[in-house]
C-alpha positions, 0 to 999 in steps of 0.5 A: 248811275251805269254801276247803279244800272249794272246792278240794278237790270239782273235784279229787276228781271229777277224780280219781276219772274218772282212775281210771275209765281202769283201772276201766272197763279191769278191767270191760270186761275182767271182765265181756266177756273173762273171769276169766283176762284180768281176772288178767292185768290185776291181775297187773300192777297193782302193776308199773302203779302202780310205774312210772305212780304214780312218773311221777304222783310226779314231775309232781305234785312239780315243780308244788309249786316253781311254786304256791310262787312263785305263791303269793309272786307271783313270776311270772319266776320261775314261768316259768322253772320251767315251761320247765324242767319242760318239759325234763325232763319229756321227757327222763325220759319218754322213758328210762322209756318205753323202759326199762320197754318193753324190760324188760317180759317180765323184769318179768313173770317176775320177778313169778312171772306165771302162764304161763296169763295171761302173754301178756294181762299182757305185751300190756296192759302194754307197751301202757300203758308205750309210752303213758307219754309221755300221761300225763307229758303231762296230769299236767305241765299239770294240776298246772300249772294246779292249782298256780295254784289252778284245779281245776275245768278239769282236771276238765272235760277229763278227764270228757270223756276218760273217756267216750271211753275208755269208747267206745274200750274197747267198741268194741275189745273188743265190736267189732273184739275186740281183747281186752286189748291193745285197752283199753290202747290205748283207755287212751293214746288217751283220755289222750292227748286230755286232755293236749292239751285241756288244753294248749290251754287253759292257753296260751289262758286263762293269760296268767301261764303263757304262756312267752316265748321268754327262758323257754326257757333250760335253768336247772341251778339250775333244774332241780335245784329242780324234781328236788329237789322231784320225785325224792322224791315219784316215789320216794316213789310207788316205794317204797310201789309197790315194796313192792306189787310184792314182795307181788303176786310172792308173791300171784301164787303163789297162782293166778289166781282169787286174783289177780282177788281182789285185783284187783277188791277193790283197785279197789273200794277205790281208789274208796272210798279216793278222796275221803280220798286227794283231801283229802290231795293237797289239802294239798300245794297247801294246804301250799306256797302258805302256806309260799310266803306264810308264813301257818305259822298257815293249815297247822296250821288247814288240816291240822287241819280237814282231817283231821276231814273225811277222819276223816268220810269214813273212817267213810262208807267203812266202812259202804259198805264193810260193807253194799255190798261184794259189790254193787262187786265185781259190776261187775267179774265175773258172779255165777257166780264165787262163790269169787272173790267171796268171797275179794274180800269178805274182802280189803275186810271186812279193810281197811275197819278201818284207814281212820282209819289210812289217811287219816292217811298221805294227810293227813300224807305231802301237808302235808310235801311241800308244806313242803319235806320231801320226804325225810321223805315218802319214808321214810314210804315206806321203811316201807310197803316194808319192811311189805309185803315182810315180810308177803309174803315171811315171813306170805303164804308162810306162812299164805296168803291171810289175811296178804294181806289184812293186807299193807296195813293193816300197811304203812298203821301202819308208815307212820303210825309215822314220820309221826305223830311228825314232823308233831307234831315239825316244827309244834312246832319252828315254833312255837318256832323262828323262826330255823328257819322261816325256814330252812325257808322259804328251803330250800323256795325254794333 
């Protein structure tokens, strides 16, 4: 637990300035734009989290054949992974770039964007879109440099880069008034600084890491490693955002006020949420190093011990969540906005009692993926999907805002359905089966 911990704090903080890029863009815009551009920004929450969130899927999922390696101390072999990475990252940053860029205003329509906030919701998500390459950037060499077990460095950088952002985001809207589109741009920039730090500081400090010109060999073999441990965890990412983004076209109907709801409500609840999500993401390191090792004995302990301290945080997070919810909520809007208020009041008084729940999808979901069962993952995923379209096309059109609040604890059992069963299932077939352990380990690697 206290390795588990030391690992776990750094990255947590990182994350959690990651998440001030949008959190100060949803205040900024709140608070100094006004309650129409604050929806415009949340309307386009669940389409962010779809193509940026699968991105994240992808960087984080090719870094897990490199703390494999790592952890069995083949170093060539690492190499020859990072240059590849290298490869492909560009090549799909780029498609995504330029598909997402040129099928904005569809999305858009396609989600039943409300026209009065369209033309903000359209000018802050091409923004974000045409910054993609920045954030394959930073989360590549992040999860690089956590693969080898560094979490604190990332961290330092992306602390940095967050008051920039908040700089840049101020001085775009309350200065040269640039409105939405100006803290999208703040967004990129602040990003694209943390990337390249970043990059600077692993080809200085990281002589493992360091590529030789031998290195720079496109690998197919390799590459169909690396995509086989990436792929699933972008789609993984996909389609849990998938569901999302059929759910926000049916909340989009609702009207903008409710939109901002559920805006500011779901980053409330990101933020609260952020410590138990951090732990999970955790094991996925935690996981594959150990598979890379062979130490089965260190997963059971490490998921075990890892689930009482996000059980922990869980019942926290209920009481903060109980007694502090309008307080969140006042970051983003005024005080005057009492009916936005209390709708987002009732959005995280609902959800704050599936927590447990919850926590156990980020724990299970991550010790999978770091063994090698990456598919597995992704169902987990295809379930949350299948949730959240039935509450949004079946409950939400029925009986309104009241099923949207439920829409997420629902998806979150749905998955917990499928997950619970096959961690028990894979752990126990382990301990039993040796000849499958091995199999299991070698795949990992194939």
């Amino acid at each position: 637990m206290k390795l588990i911990l030391r690992f776990c704090l750094p990255l947590m903080a990182g994350n959690l300035f990651q998440q001030f890029y949008n959190l100060v863009d949803s205040i900024i815009v709140g608070r100094f734009v006004g309650t129409f551009a604050l929806s415009a920004v949340g309307c386009v929450g669940s389409l962010n989290f779809l193509v940026i969130g699968s991105v994240i899927g992808l960087c984080t999922g090719f870094a897990i054949p490199v703390s494999q390696c790592f952890g069995a101390g083949d170093h060539e072999k690492m190499r020859r992974f990072i240059a590849n990475l290298i490869f492909l990252s560009a090549a799909i940053g780029l498609g995504v770039t330029l598909l997402t860029f040129f099928g904005c205003k569809t999305l858009l329509t396609i989600l039943h964007t409300p026209q009065d906030i369209f033309g903000d919701a359209y000018a802050y998500i091409s923004v974000i879109f045409l910054g993609i390459p920045a954030t394959i950037l930073y989360n590549s060499v992040a999860s690089l440099i956590r693969a080898v077990g560094d979490s604190k460095t990332p961290l330092y950088f992306l602390i940095f880069s967050s008051f920039v952002n908040i700089g840049l985001d101020l001085l775009f809207v309350l200065v040269f008034k640039m409105g939405v589109p100006g803290v999208a741009i703040a967004t990129v920039i602040a990003q694209m600084l943390s990337g390249v730090l970043e990059l600077m500081y692993l080809i200085r400090r990281f002589p493992i890491l360091r590529l030789r010109a031998e290195d720079f060999r496109p690998d197919a073999e390799c590459c169909r490693k690396l995509l086989y441990a990436g792929l699933p965890m972008a789609l993984q990412f996909s389609i849990t955002a998938i569901g999302s983004v059929m759910l926000q076209s049916c909340v989009n109907e609702l009207g903008s006020q409710t939109i901002a709801a559920i805006t500011i409500a779901g980053k409330a609840q990101l933020i609260l949420v952020l410590p138990a999500e951090t732990i999970g993401l955790t094991m996925a390191t935690y996981c594959g190093q150990n598979l890379g090792a062979k130490r089965l004995d260190r997963i059971s302990t490490g998921v075990r011990k890892s689930m009482v301290m996000a059980f922990i945080y869980a019942a926290v997070a209920m009481l903060i969540n109980r007694f502090g919810a309008r307080l969140m909520l006042l970051l983003f809007i005024k005080g005057e906005e009492t009916t936005v208020l209390s709708l987002g009041v009732r959005f995280l008084h609902v959800a704050m009692w599936f927590y447990p729940i919850l926590v156990i999808i980020f724990l299970l979901r991550n010790a999978l993926q770091g063994m090698g069962f990456s598919v597995h993952a992704m169902i987990a995923g295809a379930f949350e999907l299948v949730a959240r379209s039935v509450m949004g096309y079946v409950f939400v059109r029925k009986f309104g805002y009241s099923a949207a609040c439920f829409a997420n604890p629902v998806a979150w059992i749905a998955a917990d359905v499928f997950l619970i069963p096959m961690y028990i299932y894979v752990m126990r077939r382990f301990k039993t089966d040796q000849a499958y352990l091995q199999y299991r380990t070698k795949k990992a690697f194939e």
